[in-house]
C-alpha positions as CSV (number, residue, x, y, z in Angstrom):
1,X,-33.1,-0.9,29.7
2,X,-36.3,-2.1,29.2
3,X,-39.4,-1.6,31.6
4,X,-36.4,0.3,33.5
5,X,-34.3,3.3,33.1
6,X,-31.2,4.5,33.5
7,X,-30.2,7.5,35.6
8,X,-26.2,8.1,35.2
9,X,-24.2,11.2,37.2
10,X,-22.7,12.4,34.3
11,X,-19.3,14.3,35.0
12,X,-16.8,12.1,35.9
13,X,-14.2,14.9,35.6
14,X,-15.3,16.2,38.6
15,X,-15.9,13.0,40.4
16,X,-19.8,13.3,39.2
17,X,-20.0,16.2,42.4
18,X,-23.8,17.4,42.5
19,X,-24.3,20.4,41.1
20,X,-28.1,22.4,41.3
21,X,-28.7,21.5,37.6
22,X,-28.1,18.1,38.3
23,X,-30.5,17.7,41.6
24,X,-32.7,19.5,39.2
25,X,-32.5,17.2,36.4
26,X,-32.5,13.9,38.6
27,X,-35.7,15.1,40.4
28,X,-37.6,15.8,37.3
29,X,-36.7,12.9,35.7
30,X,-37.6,10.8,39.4
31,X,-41.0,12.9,39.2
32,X,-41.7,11.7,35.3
33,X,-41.0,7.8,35.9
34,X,-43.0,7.5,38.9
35,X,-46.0,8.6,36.8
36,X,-45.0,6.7,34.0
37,X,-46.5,3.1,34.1
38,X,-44.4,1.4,31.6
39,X,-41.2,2.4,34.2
40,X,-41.0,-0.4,36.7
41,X,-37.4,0.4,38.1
42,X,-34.9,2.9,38.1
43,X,-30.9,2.3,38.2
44,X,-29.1,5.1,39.5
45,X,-24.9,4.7,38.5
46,X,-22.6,7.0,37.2
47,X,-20.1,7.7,34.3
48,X,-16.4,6.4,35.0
49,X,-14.5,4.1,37.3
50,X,-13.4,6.6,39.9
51,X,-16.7,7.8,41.6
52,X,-20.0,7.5,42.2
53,X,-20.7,10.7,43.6
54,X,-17.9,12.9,45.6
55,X,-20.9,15.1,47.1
56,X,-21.9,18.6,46.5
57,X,-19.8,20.6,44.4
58,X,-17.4,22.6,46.4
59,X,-16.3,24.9,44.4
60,X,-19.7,25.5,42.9
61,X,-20.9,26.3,46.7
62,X,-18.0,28.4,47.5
63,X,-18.2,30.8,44.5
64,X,-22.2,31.2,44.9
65,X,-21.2,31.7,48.8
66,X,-18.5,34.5,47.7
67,X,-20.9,36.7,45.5
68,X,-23.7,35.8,47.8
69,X,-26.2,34.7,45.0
70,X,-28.3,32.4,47.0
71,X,-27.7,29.5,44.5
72,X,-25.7,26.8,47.7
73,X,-28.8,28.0,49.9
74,X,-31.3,26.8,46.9
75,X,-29.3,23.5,46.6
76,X,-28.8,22.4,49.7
77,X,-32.9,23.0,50.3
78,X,-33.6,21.1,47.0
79,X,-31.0,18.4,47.2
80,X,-32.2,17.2,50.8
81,X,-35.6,17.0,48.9
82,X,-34.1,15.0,46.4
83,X,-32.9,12.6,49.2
84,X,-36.2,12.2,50.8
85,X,-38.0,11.6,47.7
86,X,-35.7,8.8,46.8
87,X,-36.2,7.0,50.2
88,X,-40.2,7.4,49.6
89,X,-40.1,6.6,46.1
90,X,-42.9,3.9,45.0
91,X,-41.1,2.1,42.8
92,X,-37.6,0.2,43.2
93,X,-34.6,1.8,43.1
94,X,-30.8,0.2,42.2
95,X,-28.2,2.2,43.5
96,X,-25.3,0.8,41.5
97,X,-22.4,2.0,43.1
98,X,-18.9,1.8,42.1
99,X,-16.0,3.9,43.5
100,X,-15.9,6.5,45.7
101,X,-19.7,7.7,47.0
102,X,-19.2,10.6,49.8
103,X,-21.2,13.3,51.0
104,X,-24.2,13.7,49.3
105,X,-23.3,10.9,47.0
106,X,-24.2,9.5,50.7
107,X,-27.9,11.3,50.6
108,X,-28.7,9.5,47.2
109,X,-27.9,6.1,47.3
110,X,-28.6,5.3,51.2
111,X,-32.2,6.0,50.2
112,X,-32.4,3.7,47.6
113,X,-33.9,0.0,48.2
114,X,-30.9,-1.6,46.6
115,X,-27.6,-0.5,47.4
116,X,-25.2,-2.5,45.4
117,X,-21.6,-1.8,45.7
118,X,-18.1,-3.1,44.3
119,X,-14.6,-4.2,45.5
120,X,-13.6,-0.4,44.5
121,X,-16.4,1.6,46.7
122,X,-15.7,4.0,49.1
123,X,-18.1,5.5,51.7
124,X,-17.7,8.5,53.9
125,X,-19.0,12.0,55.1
126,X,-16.0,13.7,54.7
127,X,-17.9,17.5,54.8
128,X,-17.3,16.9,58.3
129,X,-13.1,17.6,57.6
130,X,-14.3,21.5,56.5
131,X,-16.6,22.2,59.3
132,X,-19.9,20.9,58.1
133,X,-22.0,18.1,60.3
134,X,-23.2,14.7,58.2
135,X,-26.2,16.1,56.3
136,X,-27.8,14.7,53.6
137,X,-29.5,12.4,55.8
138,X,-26.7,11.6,57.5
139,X,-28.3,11.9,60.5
140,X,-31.2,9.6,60.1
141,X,-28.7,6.7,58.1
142,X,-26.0,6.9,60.7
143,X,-28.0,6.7,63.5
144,X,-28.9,3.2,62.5
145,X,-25.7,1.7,61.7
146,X,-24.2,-1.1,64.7
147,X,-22.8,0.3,68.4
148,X,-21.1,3.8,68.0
149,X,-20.1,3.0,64.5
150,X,-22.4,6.1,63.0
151,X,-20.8,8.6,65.7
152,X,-17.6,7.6,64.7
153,X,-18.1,8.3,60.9
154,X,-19.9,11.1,61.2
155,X,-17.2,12.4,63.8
156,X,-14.1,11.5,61.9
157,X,-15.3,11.8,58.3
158,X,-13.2,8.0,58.0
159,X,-13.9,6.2,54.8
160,X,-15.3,2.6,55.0
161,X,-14.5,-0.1,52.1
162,X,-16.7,-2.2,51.0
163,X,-16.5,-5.4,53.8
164,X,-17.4,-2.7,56.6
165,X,-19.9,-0.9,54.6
166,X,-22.0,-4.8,54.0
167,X,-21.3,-5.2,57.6
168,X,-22.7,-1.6,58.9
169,X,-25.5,-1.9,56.4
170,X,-24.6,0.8,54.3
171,X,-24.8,-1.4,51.6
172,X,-26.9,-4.7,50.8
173,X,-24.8,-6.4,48.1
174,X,-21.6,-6.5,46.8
175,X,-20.5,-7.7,43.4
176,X,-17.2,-7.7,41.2
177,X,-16.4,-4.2,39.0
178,X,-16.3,-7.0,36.4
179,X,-19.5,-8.4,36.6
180,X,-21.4,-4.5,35.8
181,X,-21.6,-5.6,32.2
182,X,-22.9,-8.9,32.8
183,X,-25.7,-6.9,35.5
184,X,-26.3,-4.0,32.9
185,X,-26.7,-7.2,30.1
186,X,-29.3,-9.1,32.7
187,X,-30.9,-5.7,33.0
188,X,-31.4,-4.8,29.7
189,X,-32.6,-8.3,28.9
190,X,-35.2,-9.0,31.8
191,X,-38.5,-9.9,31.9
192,X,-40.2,-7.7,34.4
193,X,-42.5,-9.1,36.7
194,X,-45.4,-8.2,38.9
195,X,-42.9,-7.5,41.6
196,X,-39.9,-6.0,40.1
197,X,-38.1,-5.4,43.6
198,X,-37.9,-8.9,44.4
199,X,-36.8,-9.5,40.5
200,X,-34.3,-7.2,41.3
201,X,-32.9,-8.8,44.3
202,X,-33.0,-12.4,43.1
203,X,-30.7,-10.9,40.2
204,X,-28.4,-9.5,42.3
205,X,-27.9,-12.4,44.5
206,X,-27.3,-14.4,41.6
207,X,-24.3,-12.1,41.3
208,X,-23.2,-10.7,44.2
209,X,-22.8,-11.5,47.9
210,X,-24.3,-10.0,51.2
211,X,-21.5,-10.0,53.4
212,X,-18.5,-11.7,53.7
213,X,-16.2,-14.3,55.4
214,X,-15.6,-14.0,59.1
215,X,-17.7,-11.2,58.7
């Protein structure tokens, strides 16, 4: 992608759930484009069709818990950093987001300035099912969503589809599963401009819609 990069979750086996190596890597990486001018944009996706990002990785946070290495204390500390440095990050950031994003799939993409989402996303905080309350950010993100609608989620740990999640603003635009390789060809191919956030979001609408029909 050029005058952009590419930052894919890469373990769709496992649902692409966060481990500490991979908060590590995305940071450093983050940390290296935003001093690099010849990066204008970064696109955050994953690898396969089924998620996103299913969240921390369970069983990675239970076995650290059992031997009591300190390794779930370190990640939950660095990941929440991870999550506030993507909502304060100077340049744009495309949260491309296709199937299931829970958790603290939640944390990453709710900070980014472009949530885009497909007919096959998912959103939810399901940690709260196994005792845990809406981290991540979940209570900042929440909080802001329409009536009692953030109380609910973070209450029930209900998944939203992708009408409600336009509608609650948990997303800004929606587009086709079909049309990623059309976006990732418009991407690659782009000429960036002065203002590559508003580049960014003309693409998208060209693509994708904002909300939708009796909505």
């Amino acid at each position: 992608m050029r005058d952009g990069f590419q930052l894919p979750l890469n373990r769709p086996q496992s649902l692409n759930a966060l481990t500490l190596t991979m908060v590590r890597l995305l940071q450093q990486h983050l940390h290296a484009w935003e001093q690099d001018p010849d990066v204008v944009a970064v696109v955050l996706r994953a690898a396969g069709e089924k998620a996103f990002c299913a969240g921390g990785d369970i069983r990675m946070l239970y076995e650290s818990q059992q031997v009591a290495d300190g390794v779930h204390q370190v990640f939950f500390a660095e990941e929440y950093a991870l999550d506030e440095y993507i909502h304060t990050y100077p340049k744009p950031v495309l949260a491309l987001i296709d199937g299931l994003v829970l958790g603290g799939g939640m944390g990453l993409v709710q900070g980014a300035s472009l949530r885009v989402i497909t007919e096959r996303t998912r959103m939810g905080m399901p940690e709260v099912a196994i005792g845990f309350f809406p981290d991540v950010g979940g209570s900042y993100f929440l909080s802001r969503l329409p009536g009692a609608l953030g109380d609910y989620l973070g209450v029930t740990g209900v998944q939203v589809r992708a009408a409600d999640a336009l509608y609650a603003g948990l997303a800004d635009w929606c587009i086709s599963s079909t049309q990623i390789a059309e976006l990732d060809h418009c991407l690659n191919n782009m000429s960036w401009p002065q203002q590559p956030g508003q580049a960014l979001r003309s693409l998208i609408a060209t693509l994708g819609v904002n909300k939708f029909p009796g909505s």
